[in-house]
N, C-alpha and C positions, 0 to 999 in steps of 0.2 A: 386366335385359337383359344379353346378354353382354358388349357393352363401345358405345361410341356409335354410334347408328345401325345396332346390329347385331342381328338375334332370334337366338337359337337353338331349333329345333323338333326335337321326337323324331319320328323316322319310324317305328322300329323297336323291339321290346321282345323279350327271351326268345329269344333264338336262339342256336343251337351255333355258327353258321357263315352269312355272309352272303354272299352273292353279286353282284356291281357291274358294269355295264358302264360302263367309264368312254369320256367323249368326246372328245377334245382330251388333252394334256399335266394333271398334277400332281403336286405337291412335298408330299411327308412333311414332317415335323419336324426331318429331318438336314438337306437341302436335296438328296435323292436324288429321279429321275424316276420318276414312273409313268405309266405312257402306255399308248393305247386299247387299248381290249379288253375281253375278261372276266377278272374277277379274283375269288377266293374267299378271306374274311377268316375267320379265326380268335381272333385277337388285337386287340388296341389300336392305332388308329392313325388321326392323323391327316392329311387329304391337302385341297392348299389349290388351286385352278384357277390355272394361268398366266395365263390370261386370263380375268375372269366372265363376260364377253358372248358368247364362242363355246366352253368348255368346259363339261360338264354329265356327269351320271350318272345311271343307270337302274338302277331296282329290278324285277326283275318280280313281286313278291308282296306288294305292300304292301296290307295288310286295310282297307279304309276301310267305314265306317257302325259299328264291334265294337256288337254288338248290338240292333241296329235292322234291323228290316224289308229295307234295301237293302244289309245287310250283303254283300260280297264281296272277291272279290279283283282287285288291279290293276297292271300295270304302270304305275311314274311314272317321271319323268324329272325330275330337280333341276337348279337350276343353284345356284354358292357351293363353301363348305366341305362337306367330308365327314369326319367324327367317330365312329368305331367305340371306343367305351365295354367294356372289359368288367366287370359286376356278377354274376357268376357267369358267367351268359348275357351273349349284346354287345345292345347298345342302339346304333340308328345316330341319327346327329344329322344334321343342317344347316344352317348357320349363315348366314345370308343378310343382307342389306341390308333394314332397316325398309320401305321403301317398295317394295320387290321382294316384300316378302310381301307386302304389301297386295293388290297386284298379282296375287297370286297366289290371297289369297285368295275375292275378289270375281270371280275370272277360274274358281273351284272352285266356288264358290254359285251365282252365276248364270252362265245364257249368254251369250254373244261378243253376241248381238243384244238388248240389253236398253236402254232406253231409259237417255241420257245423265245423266237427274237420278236418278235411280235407283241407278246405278253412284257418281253421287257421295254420293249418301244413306247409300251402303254402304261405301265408302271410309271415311268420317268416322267411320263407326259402329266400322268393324272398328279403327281404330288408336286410337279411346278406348278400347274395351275392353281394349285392350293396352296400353295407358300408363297406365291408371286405376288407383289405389290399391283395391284390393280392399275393398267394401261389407261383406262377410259371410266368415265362416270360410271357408279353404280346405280341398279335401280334403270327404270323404263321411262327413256327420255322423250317427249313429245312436243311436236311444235305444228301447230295449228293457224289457220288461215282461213278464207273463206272458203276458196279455191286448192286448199293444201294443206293434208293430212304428211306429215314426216314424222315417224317415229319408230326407233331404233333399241332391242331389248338389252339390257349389259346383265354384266351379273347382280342378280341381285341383292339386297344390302336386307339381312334379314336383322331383324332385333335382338332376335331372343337365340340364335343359332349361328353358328356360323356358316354353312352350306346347310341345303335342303337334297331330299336324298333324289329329288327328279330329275328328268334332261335339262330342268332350266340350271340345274346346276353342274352335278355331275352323276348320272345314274347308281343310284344306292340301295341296295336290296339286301343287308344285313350278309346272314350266313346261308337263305333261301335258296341259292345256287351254290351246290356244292364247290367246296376248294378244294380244286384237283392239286396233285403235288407239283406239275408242270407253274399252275399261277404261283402258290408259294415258293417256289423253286427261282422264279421269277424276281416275286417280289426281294426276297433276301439276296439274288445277284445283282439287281438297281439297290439296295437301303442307303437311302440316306441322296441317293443321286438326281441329281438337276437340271434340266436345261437354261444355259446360262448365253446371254448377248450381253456381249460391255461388262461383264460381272455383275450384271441381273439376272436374277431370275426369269425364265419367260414365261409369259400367259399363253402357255401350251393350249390353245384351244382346235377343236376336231368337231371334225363330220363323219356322219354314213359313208358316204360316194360324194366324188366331189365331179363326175361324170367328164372327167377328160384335162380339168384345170379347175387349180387349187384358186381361190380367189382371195384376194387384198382384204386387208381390215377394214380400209373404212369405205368398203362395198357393205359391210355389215351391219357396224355401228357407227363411231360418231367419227369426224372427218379427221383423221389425224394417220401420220403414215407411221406405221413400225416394222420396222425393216426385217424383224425377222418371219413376217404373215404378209407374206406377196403371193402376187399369183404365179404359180408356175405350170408348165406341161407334166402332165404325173403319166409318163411313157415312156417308150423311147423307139422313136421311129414310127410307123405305122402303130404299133400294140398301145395299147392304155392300160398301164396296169389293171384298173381298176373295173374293165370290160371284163368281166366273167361272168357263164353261166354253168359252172362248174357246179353243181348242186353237190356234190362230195366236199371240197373246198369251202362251199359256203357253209352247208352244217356244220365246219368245222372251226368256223368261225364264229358266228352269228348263234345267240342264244336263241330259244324257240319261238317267242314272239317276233323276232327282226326276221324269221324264214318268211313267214307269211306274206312279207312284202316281194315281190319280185322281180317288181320291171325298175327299180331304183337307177340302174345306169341311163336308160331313155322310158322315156314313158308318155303317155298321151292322157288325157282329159279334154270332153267333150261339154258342152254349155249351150242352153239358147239364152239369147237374150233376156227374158222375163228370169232365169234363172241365175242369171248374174246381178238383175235388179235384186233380185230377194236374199243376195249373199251379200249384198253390201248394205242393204239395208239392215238386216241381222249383224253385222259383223261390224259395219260404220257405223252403224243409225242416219246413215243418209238416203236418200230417196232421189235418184238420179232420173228416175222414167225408165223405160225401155232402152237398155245398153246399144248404143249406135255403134260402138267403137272403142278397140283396148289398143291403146299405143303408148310402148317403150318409150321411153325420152331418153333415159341416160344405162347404161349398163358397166359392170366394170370389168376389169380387164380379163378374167374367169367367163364374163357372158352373163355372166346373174344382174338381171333388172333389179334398178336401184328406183328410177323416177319409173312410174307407170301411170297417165293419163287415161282414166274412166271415162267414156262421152255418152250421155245419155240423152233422152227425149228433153228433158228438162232443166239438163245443166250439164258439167264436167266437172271432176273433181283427180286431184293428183296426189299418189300417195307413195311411201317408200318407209324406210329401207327394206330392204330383203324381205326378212320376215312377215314387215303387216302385208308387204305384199302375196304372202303367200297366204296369211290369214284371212286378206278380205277376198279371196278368190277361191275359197274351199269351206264343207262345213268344218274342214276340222283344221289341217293347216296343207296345200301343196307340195311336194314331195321340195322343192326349189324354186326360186324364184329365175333360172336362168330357162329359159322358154323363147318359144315364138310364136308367135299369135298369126292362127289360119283361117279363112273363112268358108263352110262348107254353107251354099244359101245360106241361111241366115243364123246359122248355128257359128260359134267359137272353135275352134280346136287349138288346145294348146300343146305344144310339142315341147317338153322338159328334158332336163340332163340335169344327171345326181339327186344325192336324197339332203338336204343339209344345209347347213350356210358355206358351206364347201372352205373354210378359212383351216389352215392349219394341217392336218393328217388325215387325209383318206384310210379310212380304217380297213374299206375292202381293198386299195388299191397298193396299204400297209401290208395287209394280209398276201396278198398276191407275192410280192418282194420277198418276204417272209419264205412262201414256201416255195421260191428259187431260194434260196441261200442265202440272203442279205443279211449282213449283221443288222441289229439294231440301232448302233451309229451311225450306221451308213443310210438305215431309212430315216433317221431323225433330220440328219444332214439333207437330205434331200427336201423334204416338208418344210424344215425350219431354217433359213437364209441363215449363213454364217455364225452359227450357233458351235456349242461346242459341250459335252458333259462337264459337270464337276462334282464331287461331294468331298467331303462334308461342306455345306456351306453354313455360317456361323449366323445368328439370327441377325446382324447388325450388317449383314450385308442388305438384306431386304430391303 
């Protein structure tokens, strides 16, 4: 972390020149003012709020979803530090209070109306995963072959930041979505609290919909078991929690752009052949021919294909984990890699369950529990094997 109680997030990457409306007063690094307005950066520089609570900045082009289906663009609005990096290109930072992101990022995931155990479910979850000692390699692991593309995304190990404010990290969207008193009401009845296995910290990680069963860790990333991210049934009996078409429920959950989506629990996808050549070939750089054949090889215990065998006019190629799988089979990424592969003539049909790597807390299936009654501990307990809350936890347990 940057220094106590403080994150630093990357908003920004790759730019000539950025552009800022700032809100209120702030002081550079000499102790010189800059004050509201629009301002266009070129250079290095850092610029600190006279006040946090009534000074803030706005972006209006920040890319949120890079590579997913809701990929676009947006204006945000920060409140904290502002950090323009130059690494050829500038990099923008902001440096904010631990429990301000929290706040911020529970208030990006879910909606202002989302029920109270819920929010605190999510609270806990989101600041283990940031205080947790990292499970498995950072950075995007690859292992290549003639015959076998395997490769598996971890979190990433940024330079100049500690988290980035997207899904590859943890969704970060400043102050943009309003803080209802429900999330800070939230966040201040979790402060300071952890989910803890062994008297670790856990690497709380979550999905969308994990469409019937939560899946194992190293169905995801790299092959190692941690006993608190198994797979389990998120139901009970016939129901799955996480089957809802409750469009009241779900607005009340789900920020505006995740509505959009809506077959997330089952859903289809259709392909011919030639159009599966042309998505691997964009997405691999490999040039297979005329796709003969998509066969599963290994799946894990959740259903999510891990090995998936390509066969085409001109060769085969085998690829995994979860993710590339669902990146070489979509332009932008597959809702899941847990699927079944159908043949209509000569056309593909793919038949999916959940939206996500399904590892960890089903956030609709969270939400569902939620609004029966469930405390928070008790959906934690559920998602997370043998875990248990704690706080305070002192840094030198990490």
């Amino acid at each position: 972390m940057t220094s106590a109680g403080e994150i630093s997030v990357g908003l920004i990457e790759n730019r000539p020149a950025v552009e800022v409306e700032l809100s209120g007063n702030f002081t550079d690094s000499h102790g010189h003012v800059v004050g509201p307005g629009r301002h266009r950066f070129t250079s290095e520089i850092e610029l600190k709020p006279v006040d946090l609570a009534s000074c803030s900045f706005a972006i209006d082009d920040v890319t949120i979803g890079i590579g997913f289906h809701w990929e676009r663009q947006e204006r945000q609005v920060f409140r904290g530090s502002l950090k323009i990096l130059k690494r050829g290109a500038l990099v923008v930072v902001n440096v904010v209070p631990l429990e301000e992101y929290i706040t911020s990022v529970i208030s990006s995931e879910m909606s202002a109306g989302c029920p109270i155990e819920l929010l605190k479910a999510h609270a806990v979850i989101s600041r283990s995963w940031l205080c947790c000692p990292q499970i498995g390699p950072e950075g995007n692991v690859s292992i290549r072959t003639d015959d076998e593309i395997t490769r598996w995304y971890g979190r990433e190990a940024h330079r100049d930041f500690d988290v980035c404010a997207d899904d590859h990290c943890q969704r970060y969207q400043g102050i943009t979505k309003a803080y209802s008193s429900t999330v800070s009401e939230a966040v201040r009845a979790t402060a300071g609290e952890m989910l803890v296995w062994d008297n670790q910290i856990c690497d709380a990680r979550f999905s969308k919909c994990c469409g019937g069963w939560t899946e194992e860790y190293r169905s995801a990333w790299d092959d190692r078991e941690v006993p608190y991210l198994i797979s389990r049934y998120d139901g009970e009996g016939d129901m799955v929690y996480c089957d809802t078409r409750d469009r009241e429920l779900l607005s009340q959950i789900l920020p505006g752009f995740d509505l959009e989506t809506r077959d997330f629990y089952r859903w289809t996808v259709r392909y011919t052949p030639q159009e599966i050549r042309e998505l691997v070939r964009a997405r691999l750089d490999e040039d297979l021919g005329l796709i003969r054949n998509l066969e599963p090889l290994s799946r894990g215990p959740g259903r999510r294909i891990i090995r998936l065998r390509i066969t085409g006019e001109k060769k085969s190629l085998i690829i995994g984990k979860e993710l590339e799988i669902r990146r070489a089979l979509s332009p932008s990424h597959l809702y899941s890699s847990a699927f079944e592969v159908e043949r209509d003539g000569s056309d593909f049909i793919l038949r999916g369950e959940g939206w996500g790597h399904g590892v960890g807390l089903c956030q609709i299936g969270a939400a569902v529990m939620a609004s029966r009654g469930w405390p928070y501990g008790k959906i934690l307990s559920h998602y997370y094997a043998a875990t248990s809350l704690k706080r305070p936890i002192s840094r030198n347990q990490r």
